[in-house]
C-alpha positions, -999 to +999 in steps of 0.1 A: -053-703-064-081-716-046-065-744-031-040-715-015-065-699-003-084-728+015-052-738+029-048-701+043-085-701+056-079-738+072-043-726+086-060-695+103-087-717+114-065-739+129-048-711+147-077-694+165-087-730+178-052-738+189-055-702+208-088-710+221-074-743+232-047-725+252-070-701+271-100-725+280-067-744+296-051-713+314-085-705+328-092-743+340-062-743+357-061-707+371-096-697+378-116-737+380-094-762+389-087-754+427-065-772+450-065-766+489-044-744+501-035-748+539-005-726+555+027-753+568+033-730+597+029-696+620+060-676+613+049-651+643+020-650+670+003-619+668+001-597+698-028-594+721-054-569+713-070-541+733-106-544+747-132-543+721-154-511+718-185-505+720-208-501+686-218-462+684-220-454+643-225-416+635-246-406+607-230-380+579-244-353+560-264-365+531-251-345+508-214-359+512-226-394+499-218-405+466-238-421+442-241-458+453-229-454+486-231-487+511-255-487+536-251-477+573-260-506+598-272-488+623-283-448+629-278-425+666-306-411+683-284-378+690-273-364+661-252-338+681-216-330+667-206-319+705-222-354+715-188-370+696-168-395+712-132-379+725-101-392+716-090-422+735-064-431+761-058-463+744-045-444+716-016-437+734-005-471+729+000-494+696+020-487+664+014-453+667+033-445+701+002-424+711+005-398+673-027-391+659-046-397+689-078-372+679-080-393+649-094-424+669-125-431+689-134-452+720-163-460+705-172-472+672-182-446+646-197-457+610-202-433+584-218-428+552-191-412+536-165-442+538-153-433+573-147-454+603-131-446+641-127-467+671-097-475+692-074-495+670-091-475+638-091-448+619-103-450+582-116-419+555-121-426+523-115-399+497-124-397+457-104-374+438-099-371+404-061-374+388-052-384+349-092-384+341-099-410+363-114-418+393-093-427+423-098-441+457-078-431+482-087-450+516-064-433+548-051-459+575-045-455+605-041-484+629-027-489+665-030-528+665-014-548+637-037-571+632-065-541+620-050-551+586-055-584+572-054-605+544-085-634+535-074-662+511-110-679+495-102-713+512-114-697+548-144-695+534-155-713+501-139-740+475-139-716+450-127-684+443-151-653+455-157-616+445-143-593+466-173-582+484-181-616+491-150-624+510-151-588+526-186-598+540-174-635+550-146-621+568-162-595+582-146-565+568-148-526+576-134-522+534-108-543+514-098-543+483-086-568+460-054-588+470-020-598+450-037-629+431-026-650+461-037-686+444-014-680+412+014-670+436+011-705+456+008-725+426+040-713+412+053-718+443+070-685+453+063-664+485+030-663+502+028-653+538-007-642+552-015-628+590+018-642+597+009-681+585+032-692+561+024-707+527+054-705+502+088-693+520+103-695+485+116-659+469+101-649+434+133-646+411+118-623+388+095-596+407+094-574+436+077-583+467+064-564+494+064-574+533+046-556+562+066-569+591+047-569+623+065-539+641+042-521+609+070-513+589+063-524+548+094-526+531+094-538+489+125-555+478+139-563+445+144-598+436+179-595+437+171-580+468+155-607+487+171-622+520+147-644+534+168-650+563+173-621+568+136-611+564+121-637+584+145-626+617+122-589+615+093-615+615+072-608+584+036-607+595+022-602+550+043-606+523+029-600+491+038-611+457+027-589+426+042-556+423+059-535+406+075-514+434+065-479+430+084-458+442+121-449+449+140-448+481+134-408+485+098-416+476+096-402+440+078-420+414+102-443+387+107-431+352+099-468+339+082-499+352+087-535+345+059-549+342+040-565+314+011-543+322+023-511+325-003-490+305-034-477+313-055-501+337-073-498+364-055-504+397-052-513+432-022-510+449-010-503+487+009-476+502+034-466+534+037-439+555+047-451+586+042-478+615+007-474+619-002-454+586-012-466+554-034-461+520-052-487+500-058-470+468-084-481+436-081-464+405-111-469+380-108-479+345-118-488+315-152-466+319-165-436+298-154-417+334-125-429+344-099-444+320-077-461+344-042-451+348-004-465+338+020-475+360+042-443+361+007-425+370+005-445+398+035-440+411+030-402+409-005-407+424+017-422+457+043-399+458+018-371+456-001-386+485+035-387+504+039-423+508+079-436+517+063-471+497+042-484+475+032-515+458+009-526+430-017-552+434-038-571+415-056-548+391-076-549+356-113-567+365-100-573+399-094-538+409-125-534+438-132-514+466-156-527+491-169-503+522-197-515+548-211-547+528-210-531+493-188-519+466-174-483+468-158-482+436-176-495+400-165-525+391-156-533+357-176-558+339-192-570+372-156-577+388-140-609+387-137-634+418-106-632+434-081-660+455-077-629+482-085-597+497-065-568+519-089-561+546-098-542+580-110-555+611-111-550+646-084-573+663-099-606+670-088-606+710-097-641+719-075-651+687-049-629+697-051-643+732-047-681+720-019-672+696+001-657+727 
């Protein structure tokens, strides 16, 4: 009987350092060990970019500034709401077609409260509270497609980076985490960033998610995918994590494939229109916000009256960053990440060599 039982004991033991074995090696080969990663080619240049404006941030009331709010960079003399920048002319160009003109600024406006205006942007970020838990809902609106970017950690370091580390080394109004872009290259399947091309192979077994550079964001199936067919529309991001979220009408799916379909916390990315987007954060795995599952998510989007919607990396990874800091708590102290989604005013001088 006690031989059995050390045979049992040594069999177990054997087991957890077998297991052990297996994840030290997963995480040297997916979170150490990392190659360079340099794009073969420019599927599209992007087009030029208005003037810059002018830096002229507007304080908020303090009262409408959460707990651990980023820091504002600079503060007005004048104070005056009927001292506030009109709506600009240049709005009347861009994805937009010259809609949702009062929502933009000629001159740059930071605030406290996770709002941003200029020219080319419009940002507000907005908590609200859905399926006890926390979720951050930041409102795009951009007239210049190049406002929304992707950063892969190779512009910037040799090694992975958190997110508001890459946000601050890219120079980012807010981003959140990305679609786990290194993981995606190293298997080899579709990786497309700011219109350089990484991976022009399609992912056989998940949904991917392309904002072309007209600003339309289409997800497609995997039985779905016509690279040919999407490369002619010129894909300017294609992303590769998913789920898609949300039906053709817009309503939320009764079921999700996805290996992590319960509750998580989440980052995701939704679609309005040319022009008009959401970045969304859901926090988890806290005594005040549980996180959500994917069918939560999806009715999150389809109450917020997206067309699309896509999942993104989530779990640890699932960060927003505003102004410098972190908007939402991270869990565990985040994780560092391959990639980010970002904002930014349009680099003209880039724009102008590209052309």
């Amino acid at each position: 009987m006690k031989r059995k039982t050390k045979r049992i004991i040594k069999t177990v033991l054997l087991d957890v350092l077998l297991f052990a074995v297996l994840i030290n090696a997963f995480a040297y080969f997916h979170h150490v060990r990392i190659r360079s990663v340099e794009p073969v080619k420019i599927a599209e240049a992007a087009p030029a970019s208005p003037d810059e404006p002018v830096l002229t941030p507007v304080p908020q009331a303090e009262e409408n500034v959460p707990a651990g709010d980023p820091e504002v960079t600079a503060q007005p003399e004048n104070t005056d709401p009927a001292e506030a920048t009109p709506a600009p002319a240049a709005a009347a160009a861009g994805l937009l077609k010259g809609k949702y003109s009062e929502k933009f600024s000629d001159g740059i406006e930071l605030g406290e409260d996770g709002t941003y205006r200029s020219r080319n942007i419009a940002l507000a970020i907005n908590t609200i509270e859905r399926f006890d838990s926390k979720v951050h809902v930041a409102d795009i609106y951009i007239n210049d497609i190049q406002c929304l970017r992707t950063a892969v950690y190779s512009d910037f370091s040799k090694h992975y980076m958190s997110t508001v580390e890459m946000a601050n080394a890219a120079g980012a109004i807010m981003a959140t985490s990305g679609d786990h872009f290194y993981a995606h290259r190293q298997a080899g399947v579709f990786a497309v960033r700011n219109g350089l091309e990484y991976v022009a192979k399609p992912n056989e077994k998940q949904d991917i998610c392309v904002l072309y550079y007209d600003g339309t964001m289409e997800v497609y199936s995997a039985d779905e995918i016509d690279v040919e067919a999407i490369y002619s529309r010129k894909p300017y991001q294609i992303w590769d994590f998913g789920p898609n979220m949300l039906d053709e009408n817009g309503h939320a799916l009764e079921k999700y494939k996805s290996s992590v379909a319960n509750v998580n916390p989440r980052c995701a990315i939704g679609y309005y229109e040319p022009g008009h987007y959401c970045l969304v954060n859901v926090e988890g795995r806290t005594k005040d916000s549980g996180g959500v599952t994917l069918v939560e998510l999806g009715q999150i989007f389809e109450e917020l009256g997206c067309a699309s919607a896509y999942n993104l990396d989530g779990g640890k990874s699932a960060v927003m960053a505003f102004n410098g800091k972190a908007w939402s708590k991270t869990l565990s102290g985040g994780r560092d990440m391959s990639d980010i989604i970002y904002l930014k005013e349009p680099d003209r001088a880039e724009a102008e060599q590209a052309g």
